[in-house]
N, CA, C and O of each residue as an XYZ file, in Angstrom:
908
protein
N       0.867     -1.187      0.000
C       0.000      0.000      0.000
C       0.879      1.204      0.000
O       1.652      1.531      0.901
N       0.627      1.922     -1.310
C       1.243      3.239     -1.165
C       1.108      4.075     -0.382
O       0.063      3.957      0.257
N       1.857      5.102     -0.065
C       1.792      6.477      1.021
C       1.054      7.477      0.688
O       1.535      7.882     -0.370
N      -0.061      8.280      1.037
C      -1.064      9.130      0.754
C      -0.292      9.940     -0.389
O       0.715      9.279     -0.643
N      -0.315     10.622     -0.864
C       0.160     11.861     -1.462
C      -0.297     13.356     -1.386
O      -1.390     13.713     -1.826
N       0.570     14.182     -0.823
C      -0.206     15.057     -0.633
C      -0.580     16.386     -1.995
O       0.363     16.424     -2.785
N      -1.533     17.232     -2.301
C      -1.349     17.479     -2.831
C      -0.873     18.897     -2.912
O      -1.050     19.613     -1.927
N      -0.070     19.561     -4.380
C       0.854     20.815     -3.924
C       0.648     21.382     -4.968
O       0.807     20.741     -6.007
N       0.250     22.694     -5.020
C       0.267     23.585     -6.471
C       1.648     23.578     -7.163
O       2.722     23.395     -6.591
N       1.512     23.742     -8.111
C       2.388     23.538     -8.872
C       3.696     24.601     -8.833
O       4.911     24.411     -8.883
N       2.821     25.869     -8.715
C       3.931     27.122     -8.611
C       4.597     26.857     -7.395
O       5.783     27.185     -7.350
N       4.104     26.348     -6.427
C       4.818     26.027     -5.109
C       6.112     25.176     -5.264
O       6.071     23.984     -5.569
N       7.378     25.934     -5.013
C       8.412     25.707     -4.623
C       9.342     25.462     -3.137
O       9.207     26.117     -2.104
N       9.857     24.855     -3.262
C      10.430     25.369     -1.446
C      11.461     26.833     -1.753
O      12.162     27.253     -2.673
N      11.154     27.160     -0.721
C      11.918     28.469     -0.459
C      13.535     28.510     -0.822
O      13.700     27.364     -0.405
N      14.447     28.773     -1.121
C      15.645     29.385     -1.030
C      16.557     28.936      0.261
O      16.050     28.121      1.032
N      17.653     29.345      0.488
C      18.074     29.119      2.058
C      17.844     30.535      2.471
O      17.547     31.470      1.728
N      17.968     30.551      3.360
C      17.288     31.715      4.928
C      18.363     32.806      4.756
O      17.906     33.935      4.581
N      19.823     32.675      4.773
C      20.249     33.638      4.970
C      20.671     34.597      3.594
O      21.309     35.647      3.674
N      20.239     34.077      2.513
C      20.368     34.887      1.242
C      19.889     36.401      1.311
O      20.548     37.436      1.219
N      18.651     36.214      1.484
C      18.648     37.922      1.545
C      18.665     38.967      3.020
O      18.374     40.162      2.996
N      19.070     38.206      4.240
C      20.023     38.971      4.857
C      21.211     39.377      4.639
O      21.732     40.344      5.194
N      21.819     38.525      3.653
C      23.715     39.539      3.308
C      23.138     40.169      1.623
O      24.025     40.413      0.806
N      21.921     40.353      1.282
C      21.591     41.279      0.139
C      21.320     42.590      0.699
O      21.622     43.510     -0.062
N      20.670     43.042      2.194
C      20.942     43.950      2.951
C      21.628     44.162      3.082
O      22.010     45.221      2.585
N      22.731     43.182      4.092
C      24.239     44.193      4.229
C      24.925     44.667      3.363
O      25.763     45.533      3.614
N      24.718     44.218      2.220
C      25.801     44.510      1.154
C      24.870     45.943      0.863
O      25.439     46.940      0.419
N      23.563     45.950      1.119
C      23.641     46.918      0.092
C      23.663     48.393      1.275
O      23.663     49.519      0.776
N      23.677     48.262      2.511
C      23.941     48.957      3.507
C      25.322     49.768      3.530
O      25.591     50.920      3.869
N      25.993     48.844      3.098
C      27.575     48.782      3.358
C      28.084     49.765      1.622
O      29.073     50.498      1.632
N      27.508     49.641      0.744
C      27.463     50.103     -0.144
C      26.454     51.589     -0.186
O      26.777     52.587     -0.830
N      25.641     51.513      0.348
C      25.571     53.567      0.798
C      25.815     54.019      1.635
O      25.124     54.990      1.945
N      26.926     53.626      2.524
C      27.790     53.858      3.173
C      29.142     54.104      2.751
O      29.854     54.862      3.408
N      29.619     53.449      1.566
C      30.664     54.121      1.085
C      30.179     54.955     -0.165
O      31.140     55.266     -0.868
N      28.978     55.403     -0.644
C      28.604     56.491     -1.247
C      28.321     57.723     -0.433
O      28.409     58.789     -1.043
N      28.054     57.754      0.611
C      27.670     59.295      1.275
C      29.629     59.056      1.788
O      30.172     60.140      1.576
N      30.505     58.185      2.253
C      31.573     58.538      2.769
C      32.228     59.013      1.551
O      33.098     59.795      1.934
N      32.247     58.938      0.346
C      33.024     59.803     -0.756
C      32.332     61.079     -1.217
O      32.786     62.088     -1.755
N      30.950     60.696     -0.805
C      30.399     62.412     -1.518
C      30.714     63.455     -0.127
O      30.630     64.682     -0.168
N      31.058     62.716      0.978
C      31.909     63.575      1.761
C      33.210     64.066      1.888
O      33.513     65.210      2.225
N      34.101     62.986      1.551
C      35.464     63.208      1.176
C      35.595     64.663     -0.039
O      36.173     65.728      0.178
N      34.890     64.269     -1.247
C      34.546     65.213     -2.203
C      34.518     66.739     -1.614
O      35.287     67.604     -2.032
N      33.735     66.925     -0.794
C      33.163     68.231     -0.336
C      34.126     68.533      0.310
O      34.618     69.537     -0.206
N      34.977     68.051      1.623
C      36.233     68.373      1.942
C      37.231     68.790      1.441
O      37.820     69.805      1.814
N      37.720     67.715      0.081
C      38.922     68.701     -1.115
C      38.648     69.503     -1.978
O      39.486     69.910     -2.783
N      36.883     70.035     -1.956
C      36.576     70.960     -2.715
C      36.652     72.124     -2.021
O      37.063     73.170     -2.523
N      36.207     71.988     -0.669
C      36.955     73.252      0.439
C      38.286     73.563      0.238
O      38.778     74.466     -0.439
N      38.792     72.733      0.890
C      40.091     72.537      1.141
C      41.249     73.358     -0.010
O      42.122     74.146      0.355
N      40.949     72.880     -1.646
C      41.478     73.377     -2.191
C      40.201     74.711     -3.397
O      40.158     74.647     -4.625
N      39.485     75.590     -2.643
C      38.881     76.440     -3.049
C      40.313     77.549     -3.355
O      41.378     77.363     -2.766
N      40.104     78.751     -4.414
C      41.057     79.491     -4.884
C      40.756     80.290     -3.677
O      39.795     80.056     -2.945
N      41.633     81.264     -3.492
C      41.616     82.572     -2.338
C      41.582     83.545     -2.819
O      42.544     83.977     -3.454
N      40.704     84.058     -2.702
C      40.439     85.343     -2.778
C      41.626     87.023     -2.339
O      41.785     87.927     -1.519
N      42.195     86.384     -3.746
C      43.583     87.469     -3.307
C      43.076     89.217     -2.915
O      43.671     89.816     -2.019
N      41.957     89.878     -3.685
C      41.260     90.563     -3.628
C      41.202     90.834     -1.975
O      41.836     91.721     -1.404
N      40.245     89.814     -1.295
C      40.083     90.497     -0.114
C      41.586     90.413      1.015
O      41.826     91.237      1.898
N      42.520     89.080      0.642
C      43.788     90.015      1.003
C      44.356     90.954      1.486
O      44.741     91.458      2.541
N      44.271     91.145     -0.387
C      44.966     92.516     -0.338
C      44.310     93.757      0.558
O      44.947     94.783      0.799
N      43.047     93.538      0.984
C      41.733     94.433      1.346
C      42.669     94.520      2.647
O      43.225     95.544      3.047
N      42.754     92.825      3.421
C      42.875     92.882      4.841
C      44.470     93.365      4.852
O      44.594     94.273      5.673
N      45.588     93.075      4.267
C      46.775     93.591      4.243
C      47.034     95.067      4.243
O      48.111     95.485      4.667
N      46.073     95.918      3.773
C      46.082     97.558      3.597
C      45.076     97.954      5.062
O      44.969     99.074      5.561
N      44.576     96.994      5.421
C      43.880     97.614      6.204
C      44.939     97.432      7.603
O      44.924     98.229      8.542
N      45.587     96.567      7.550
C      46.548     96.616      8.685
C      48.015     97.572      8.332
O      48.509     98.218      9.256
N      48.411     97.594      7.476
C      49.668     98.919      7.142
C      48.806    100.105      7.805
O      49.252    100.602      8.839
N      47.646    100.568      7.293
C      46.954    101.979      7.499
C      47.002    101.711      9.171
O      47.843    102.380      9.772
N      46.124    100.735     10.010
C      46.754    101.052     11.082
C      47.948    101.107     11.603
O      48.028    101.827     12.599
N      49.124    100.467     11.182
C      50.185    100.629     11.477
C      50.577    102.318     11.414
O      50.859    103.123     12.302
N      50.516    102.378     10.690
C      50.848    103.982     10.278
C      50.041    104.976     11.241
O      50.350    106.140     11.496
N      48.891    104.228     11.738
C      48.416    105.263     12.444
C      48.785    105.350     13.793
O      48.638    106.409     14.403
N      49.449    103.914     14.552
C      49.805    103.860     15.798
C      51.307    104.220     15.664
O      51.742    104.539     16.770
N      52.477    104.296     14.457
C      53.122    105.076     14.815
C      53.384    106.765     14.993
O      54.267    107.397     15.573
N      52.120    107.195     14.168
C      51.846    108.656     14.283
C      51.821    109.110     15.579
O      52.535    109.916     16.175
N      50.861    108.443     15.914
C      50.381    108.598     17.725
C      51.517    108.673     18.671
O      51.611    109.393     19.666
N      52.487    107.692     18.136
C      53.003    107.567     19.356
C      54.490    108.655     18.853
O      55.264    108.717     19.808
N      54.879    109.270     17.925
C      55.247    110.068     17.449
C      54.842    111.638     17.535
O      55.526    112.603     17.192
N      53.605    111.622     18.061
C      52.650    113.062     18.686
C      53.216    112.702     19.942
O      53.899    113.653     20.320
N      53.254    111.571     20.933
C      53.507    111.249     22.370
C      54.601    111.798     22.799
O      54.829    112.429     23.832
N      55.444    111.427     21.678
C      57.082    111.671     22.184
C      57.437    113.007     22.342
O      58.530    113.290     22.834
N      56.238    114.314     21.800
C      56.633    115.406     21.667
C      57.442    116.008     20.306
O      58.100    115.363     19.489
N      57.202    117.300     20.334
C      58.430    117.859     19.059
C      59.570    117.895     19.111
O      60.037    118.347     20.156
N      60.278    117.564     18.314
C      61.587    117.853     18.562
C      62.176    119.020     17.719
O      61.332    119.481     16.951
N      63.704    119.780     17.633
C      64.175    120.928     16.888
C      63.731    120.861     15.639
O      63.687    119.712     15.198
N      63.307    121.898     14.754
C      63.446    122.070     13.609
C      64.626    121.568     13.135
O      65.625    122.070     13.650
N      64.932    120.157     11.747
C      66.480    120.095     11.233
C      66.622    121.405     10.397
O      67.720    121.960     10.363
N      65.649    121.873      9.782
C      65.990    123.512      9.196
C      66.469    124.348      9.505
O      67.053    125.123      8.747
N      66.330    124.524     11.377
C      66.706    125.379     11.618
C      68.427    125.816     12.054
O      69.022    125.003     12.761
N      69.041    126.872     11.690
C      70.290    127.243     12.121
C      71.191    126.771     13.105
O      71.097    127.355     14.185
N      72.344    125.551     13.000
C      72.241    125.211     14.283
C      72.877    126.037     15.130
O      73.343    127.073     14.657
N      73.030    125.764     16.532
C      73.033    127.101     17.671
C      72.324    127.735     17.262
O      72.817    128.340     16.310
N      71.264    128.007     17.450
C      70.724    129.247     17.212
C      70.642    130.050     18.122
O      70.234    131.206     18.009
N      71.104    129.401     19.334
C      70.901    130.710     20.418
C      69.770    130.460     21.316
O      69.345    129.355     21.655
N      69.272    131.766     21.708
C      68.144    131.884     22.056
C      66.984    131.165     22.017
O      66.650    131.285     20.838
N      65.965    130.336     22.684
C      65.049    129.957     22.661
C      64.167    129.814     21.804
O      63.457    130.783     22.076
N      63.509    129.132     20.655
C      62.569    130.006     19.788
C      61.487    129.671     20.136
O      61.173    129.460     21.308
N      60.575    129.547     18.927
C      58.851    128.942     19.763
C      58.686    127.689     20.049
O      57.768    127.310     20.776
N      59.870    126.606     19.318
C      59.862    125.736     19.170
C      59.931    124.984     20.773
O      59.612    123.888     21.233
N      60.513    126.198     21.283
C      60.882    125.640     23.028
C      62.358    124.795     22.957
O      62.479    123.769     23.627
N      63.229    125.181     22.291
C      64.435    124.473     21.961
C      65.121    125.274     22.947
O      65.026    126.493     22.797
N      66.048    124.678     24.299
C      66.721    125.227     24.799
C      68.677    125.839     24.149
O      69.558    125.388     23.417
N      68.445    127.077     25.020
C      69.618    128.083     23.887
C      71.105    126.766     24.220
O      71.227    125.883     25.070
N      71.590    127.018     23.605
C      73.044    126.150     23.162
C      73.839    126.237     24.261
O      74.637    125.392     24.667
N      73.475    127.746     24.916
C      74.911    127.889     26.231
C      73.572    128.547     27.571
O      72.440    128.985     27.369
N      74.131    128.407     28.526
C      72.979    128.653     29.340
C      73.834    130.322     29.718
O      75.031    130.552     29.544
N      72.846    131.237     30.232
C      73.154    132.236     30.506
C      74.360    132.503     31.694
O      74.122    131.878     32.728
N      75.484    133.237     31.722
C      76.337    133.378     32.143
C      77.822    133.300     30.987
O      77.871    133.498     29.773
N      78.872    132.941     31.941
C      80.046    133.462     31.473
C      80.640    131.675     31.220
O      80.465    130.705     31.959
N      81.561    131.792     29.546
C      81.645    130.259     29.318
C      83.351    130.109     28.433
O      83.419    130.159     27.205
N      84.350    129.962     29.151
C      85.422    129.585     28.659
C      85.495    129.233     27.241
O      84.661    128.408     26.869
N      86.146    129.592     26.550
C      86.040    128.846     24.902
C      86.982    128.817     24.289
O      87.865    129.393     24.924
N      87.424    128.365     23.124
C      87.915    128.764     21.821
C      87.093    129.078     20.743
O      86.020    128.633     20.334
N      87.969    130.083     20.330
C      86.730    130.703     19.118
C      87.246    129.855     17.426
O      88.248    130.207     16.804
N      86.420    128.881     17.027
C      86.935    128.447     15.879
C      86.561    128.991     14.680
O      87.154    128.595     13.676
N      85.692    129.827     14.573
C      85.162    130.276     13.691
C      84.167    131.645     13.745
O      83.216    131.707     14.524
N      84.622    133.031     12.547
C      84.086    134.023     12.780
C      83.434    134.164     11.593
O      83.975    134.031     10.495
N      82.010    134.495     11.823
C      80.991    134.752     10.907
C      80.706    135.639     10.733
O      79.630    135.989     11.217
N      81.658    136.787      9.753
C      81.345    138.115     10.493
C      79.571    138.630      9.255
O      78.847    139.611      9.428
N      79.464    137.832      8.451
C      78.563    138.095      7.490
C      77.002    137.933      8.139
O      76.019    138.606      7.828
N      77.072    136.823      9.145
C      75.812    136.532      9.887
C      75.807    136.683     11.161
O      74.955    136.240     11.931
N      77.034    137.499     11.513
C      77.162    138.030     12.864
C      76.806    136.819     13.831
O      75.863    136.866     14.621
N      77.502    135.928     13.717
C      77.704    134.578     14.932
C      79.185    133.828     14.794
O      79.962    133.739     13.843
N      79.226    133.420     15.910
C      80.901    132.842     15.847
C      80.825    131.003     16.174
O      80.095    130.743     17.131
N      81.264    130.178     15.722
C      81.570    128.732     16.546
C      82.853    128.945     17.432
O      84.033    129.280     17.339
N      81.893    128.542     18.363
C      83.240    128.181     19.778
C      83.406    126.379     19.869
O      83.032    125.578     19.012
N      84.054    126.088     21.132
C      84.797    124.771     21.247
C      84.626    125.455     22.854
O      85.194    126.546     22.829
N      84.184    125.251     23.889
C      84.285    125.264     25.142
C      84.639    124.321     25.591
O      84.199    123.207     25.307
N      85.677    124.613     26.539
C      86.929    124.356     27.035
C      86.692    124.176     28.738
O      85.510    124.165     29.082
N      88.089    123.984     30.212
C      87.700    124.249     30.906
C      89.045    124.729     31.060
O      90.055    124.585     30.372
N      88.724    125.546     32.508
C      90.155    126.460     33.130
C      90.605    126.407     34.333
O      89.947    126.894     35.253
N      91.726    125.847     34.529
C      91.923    125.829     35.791
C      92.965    126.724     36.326
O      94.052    126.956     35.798
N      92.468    127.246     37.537
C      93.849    127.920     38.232
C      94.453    128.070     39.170
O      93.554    128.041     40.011
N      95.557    128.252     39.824
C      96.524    128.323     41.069
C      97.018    126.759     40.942
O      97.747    126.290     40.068
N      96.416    126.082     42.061
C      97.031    125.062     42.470
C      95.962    123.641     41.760
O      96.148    122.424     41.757
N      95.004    124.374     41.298
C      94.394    123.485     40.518
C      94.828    123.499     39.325
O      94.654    122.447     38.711
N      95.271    124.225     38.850
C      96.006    124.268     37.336
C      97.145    123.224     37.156
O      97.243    122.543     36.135
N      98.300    123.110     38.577
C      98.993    122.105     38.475
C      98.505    120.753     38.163
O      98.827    120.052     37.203
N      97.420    120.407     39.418
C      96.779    119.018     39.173
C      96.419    118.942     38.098
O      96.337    117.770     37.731
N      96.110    119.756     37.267
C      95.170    119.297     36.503
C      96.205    118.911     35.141
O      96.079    118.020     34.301
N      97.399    120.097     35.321
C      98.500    119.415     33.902
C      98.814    119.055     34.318
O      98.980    118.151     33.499
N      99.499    118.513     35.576
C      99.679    116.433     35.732
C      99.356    115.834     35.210
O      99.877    114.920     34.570
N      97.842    116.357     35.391
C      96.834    114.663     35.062
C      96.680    114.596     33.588
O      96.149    113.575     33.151
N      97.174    115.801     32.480
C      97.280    115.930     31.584
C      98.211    115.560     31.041
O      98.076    115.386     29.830
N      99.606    115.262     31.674
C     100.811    114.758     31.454
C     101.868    115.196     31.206
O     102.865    114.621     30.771
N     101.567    117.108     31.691
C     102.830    117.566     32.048
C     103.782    116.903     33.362
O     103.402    116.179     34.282
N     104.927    117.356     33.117
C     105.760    116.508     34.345
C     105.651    118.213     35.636
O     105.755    119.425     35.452
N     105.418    117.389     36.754
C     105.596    118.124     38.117
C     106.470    119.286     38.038
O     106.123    120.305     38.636
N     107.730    119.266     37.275
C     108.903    120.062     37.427
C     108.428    121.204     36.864
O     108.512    122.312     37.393
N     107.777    120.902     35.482
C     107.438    122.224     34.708
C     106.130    122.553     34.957
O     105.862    123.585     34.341
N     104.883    122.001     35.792
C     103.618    122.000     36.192
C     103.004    123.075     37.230
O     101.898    123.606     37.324
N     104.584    123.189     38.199
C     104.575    123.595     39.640
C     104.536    125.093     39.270
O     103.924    125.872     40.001
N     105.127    125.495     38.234
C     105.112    127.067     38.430
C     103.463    127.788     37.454
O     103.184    128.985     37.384
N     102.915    127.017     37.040
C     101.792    127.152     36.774
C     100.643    127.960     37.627
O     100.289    127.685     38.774
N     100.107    129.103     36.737
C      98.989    129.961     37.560
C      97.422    129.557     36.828
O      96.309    129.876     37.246
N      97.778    128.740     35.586
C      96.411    128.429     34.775
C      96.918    127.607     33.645
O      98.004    127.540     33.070
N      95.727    126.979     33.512
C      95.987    125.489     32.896
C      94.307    125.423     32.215
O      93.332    125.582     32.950
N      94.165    125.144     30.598
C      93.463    125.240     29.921
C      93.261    123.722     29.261
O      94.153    123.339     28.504
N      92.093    122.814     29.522
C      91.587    121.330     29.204
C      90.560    121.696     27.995
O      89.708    122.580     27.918
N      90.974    120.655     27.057
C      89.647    120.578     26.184
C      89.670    119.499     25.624
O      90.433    119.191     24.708
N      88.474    118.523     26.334
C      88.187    117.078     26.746
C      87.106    116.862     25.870
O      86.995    115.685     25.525
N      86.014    117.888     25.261
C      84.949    117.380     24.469
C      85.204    118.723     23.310
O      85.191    119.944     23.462
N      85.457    117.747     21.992
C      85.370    118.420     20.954
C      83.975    119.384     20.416
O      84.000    120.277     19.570
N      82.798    118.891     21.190
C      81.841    119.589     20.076
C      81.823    121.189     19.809
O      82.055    122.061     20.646
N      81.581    121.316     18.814
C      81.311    122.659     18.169
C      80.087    123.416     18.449
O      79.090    122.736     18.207
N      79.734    125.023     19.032
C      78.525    125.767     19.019
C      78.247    126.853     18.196
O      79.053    127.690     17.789
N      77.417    126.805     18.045
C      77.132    128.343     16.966
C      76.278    129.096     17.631
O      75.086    128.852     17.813
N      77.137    130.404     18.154
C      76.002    131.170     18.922
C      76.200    132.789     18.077
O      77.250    133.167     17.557
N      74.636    133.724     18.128
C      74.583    134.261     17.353
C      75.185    135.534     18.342
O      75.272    135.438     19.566
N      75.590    136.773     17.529
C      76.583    138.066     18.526
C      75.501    138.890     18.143
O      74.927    138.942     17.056
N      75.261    139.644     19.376
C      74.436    140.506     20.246
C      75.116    142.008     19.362
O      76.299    142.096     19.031
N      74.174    142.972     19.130
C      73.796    144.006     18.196
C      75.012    144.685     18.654
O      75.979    145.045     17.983
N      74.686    144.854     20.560
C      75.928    145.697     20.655
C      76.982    144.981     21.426
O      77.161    145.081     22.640
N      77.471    144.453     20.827
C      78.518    143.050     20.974
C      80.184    143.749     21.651
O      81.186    143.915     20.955
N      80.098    143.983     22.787
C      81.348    143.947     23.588
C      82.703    143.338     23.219
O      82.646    142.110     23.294
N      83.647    143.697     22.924
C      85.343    142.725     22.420
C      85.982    143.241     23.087
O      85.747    144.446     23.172
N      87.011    142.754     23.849
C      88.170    143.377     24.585
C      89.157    142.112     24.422
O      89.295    141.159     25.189
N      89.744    142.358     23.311
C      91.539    141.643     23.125
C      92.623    142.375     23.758
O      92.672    143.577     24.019
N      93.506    141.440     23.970
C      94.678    141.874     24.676
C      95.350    142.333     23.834
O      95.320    141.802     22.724
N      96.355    143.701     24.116
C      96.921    144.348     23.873
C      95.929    145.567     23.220
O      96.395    146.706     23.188
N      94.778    145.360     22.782
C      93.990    146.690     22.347
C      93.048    147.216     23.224
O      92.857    146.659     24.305
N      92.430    148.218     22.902
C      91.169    148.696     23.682
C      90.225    149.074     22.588
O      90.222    150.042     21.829
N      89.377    147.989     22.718
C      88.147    148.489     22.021
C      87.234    149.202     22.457
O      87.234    149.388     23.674
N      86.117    149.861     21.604
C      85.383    150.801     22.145
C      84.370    150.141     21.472
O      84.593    149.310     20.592
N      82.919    150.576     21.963
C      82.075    150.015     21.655
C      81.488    150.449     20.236
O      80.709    149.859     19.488
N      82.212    151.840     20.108
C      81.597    152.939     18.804
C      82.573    152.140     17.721
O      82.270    152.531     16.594
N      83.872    150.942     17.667
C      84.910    150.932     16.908
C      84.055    149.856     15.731
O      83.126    149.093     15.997
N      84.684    150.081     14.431
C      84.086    149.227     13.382
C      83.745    147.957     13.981
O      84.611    147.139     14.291
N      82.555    147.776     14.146
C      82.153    146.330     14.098
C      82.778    145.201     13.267
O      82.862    144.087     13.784
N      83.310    145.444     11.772
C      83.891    144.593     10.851
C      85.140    144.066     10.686
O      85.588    143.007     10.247
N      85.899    145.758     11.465
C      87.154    145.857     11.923
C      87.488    144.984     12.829
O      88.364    144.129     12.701
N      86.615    145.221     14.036
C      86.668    144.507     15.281
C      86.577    142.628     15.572
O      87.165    141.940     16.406
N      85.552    142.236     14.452
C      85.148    140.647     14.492
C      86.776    140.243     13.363
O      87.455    139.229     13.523
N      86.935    140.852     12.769
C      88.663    140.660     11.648
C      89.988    140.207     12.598
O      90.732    139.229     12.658
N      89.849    141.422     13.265
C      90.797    141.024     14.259
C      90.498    140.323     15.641
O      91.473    140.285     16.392
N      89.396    139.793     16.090
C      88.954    138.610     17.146
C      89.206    137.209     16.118
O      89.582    136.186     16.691
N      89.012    137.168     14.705
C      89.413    135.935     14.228
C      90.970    135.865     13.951
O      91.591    134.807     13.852
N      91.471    137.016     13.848
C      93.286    136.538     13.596
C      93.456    136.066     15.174
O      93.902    134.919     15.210
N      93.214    136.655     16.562
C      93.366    136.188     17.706
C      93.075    135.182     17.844
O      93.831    134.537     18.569
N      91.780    134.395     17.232
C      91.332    133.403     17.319
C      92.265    132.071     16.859
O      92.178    130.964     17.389
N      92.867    132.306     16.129
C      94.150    131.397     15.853
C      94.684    131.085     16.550
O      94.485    129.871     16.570
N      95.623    131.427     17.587
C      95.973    131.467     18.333
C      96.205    130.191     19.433
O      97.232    129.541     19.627
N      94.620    130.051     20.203
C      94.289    128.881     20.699
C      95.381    128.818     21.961
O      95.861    129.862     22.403
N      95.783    127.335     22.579
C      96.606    126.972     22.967
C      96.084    127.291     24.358
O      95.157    126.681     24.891
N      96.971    128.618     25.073
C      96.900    129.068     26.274
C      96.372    130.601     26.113
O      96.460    131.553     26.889
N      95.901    130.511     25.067
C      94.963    131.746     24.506
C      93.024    131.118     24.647
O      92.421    130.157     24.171
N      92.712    132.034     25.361
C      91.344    131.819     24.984
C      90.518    132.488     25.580
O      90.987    133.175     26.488
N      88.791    132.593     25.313
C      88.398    133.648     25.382
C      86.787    133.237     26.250
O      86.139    132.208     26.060
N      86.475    134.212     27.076
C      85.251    133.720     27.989
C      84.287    134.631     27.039
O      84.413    135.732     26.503
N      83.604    133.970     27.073
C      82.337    134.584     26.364
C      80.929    134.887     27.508
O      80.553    134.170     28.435
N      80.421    136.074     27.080
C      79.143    136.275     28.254
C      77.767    136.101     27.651
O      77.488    136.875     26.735
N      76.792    135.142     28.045
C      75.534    134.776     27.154
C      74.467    135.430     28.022
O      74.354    135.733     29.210
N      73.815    135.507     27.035
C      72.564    135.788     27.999
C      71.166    135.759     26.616
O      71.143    136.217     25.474
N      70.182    135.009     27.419
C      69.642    134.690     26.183
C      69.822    134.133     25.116
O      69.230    134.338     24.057
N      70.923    133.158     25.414
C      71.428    132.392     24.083
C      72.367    133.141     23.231
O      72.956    132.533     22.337
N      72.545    134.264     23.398
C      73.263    135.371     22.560
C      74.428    136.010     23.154
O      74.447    136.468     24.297
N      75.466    136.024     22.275
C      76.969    136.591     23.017
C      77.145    137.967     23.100
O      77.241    138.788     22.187
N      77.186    138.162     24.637
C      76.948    139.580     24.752
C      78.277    140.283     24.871
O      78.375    141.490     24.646
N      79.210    139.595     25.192
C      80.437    140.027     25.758
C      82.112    139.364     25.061
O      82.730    139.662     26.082
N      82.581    139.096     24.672
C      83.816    138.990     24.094
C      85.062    139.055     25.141
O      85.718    140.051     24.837
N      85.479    138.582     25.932
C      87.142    139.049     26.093
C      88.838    138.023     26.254
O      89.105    137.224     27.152
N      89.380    138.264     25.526
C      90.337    137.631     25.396
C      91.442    137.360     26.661
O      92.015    138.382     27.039
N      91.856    135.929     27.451
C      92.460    135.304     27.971
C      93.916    134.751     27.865
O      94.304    133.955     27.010
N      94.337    135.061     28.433
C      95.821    133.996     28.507
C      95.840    133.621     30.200
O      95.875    134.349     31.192
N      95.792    131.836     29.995
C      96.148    131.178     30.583
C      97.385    130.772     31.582
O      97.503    130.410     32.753
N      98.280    131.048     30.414
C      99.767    130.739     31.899
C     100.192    132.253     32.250
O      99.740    133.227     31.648
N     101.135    132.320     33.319
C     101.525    133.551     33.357
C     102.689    134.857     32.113
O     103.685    134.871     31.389
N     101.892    135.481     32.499
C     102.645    136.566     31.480
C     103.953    137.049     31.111
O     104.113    138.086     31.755
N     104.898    136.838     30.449
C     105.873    137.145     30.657
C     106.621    138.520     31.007
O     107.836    138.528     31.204
């Protein structure tokens, strides 16, 4: 006796195995997953290497020089004015500028290096003077010897070279040795022969009297004793 048979439509198949279209998911999971990870990569080296905008640059580069320029102005107003380079140097006297005069008022040892008699001002070389027993020390220390030092009544140092230009006063005082000037005597005459004296130098030299920046006074010096 045969076994029942059961009966089965025809289209009826058995199924497939089970795990077939679970790895047709993963795969296809795993696969728009590496499509959004490159259309991201993409967008990154399209940043990344975007052109630059040399334009605004240059915008931000000018905009930092202009302040530069403006914080050294400022701090260039801070520091105050300084002399006119235009102006005359020594000029003397005070001007508006608030420039203090070259020699302060009083009486100032010098050599006269130079006579201007056209702009009525002279360059000096101020000097210092010593005398009696300070005159010795002091050409000691200068490097005269003791023997010839000791009979010394004045002794004339000039330790800083710089040069002044101070301007001569309208009614400008001169008294050189061996003459007598007067105040009425040629002015042209008078500054001619303060520059041949002016040669001289050495243990020759001349105190000058300021006042106001301006040389009021003239008179000629000798240093060691007289013969």
């Amino acid at each position: 006796m045969s076994a029942p048979t059961l009966d089965r439509h025809p289209g009826d198949s058995p199924s497939g195995p089970p795990g077939r279209p679970r790895r047709r998911k993963q795969l296809v999971l795993v696969t728009s997953a590496l499509v959004v990870l490159a259309v991201a990569v993409g967008v990154s080296l399209a940043v990344a290497t975007r052109p630059i905008d040399r334009q605004a640059v240059a915008e931000t580069g000018a905009d930092a020089s202009a302040a530069a320029d403006d914080q050294n102005a400022n701090a260039g107003q801070d520091q105050g004015a300084t002399a006119d380079p235009s102006a005359t140097p020594g000029s003397g006297a005070a001007g508006t500028n608030g420039a203090a005069p070259v020699l302060e008022d009083g009486d100032h040892p010098a050599y006269i290096t130079k006579v201007d008699g056209a702009n009525d001002r002279i360059v000096v070389d101020v000097v210092q003077v010593f005398n009696d027993d300070k005159a010795v020390k002091a050409a000691i220390a200068d490097g005269q010897s003791p023997s010839k030092a000791k009979y010394l009544t004045g002794w004339v140092r000039n330790e800083n070279p710089r040069l002044r230009t101070l301007p001569l006063a309208a009614d400008l005082k001169v008294d050189l040795l061996g003459t007598c000037e007067e105040s009425g005597s040629d002015r042209e005459a008078v500054l001619t022969r303060l520059a041949d004296n002016a040669k001289r130098k050495g243990n020759y030299y001349f105190m000058l009297t300021v006042s106001d920046g301006t040389v009021q006074q003239i008179q000629e010096r000798l240093a060691i004793n007289a013969c």
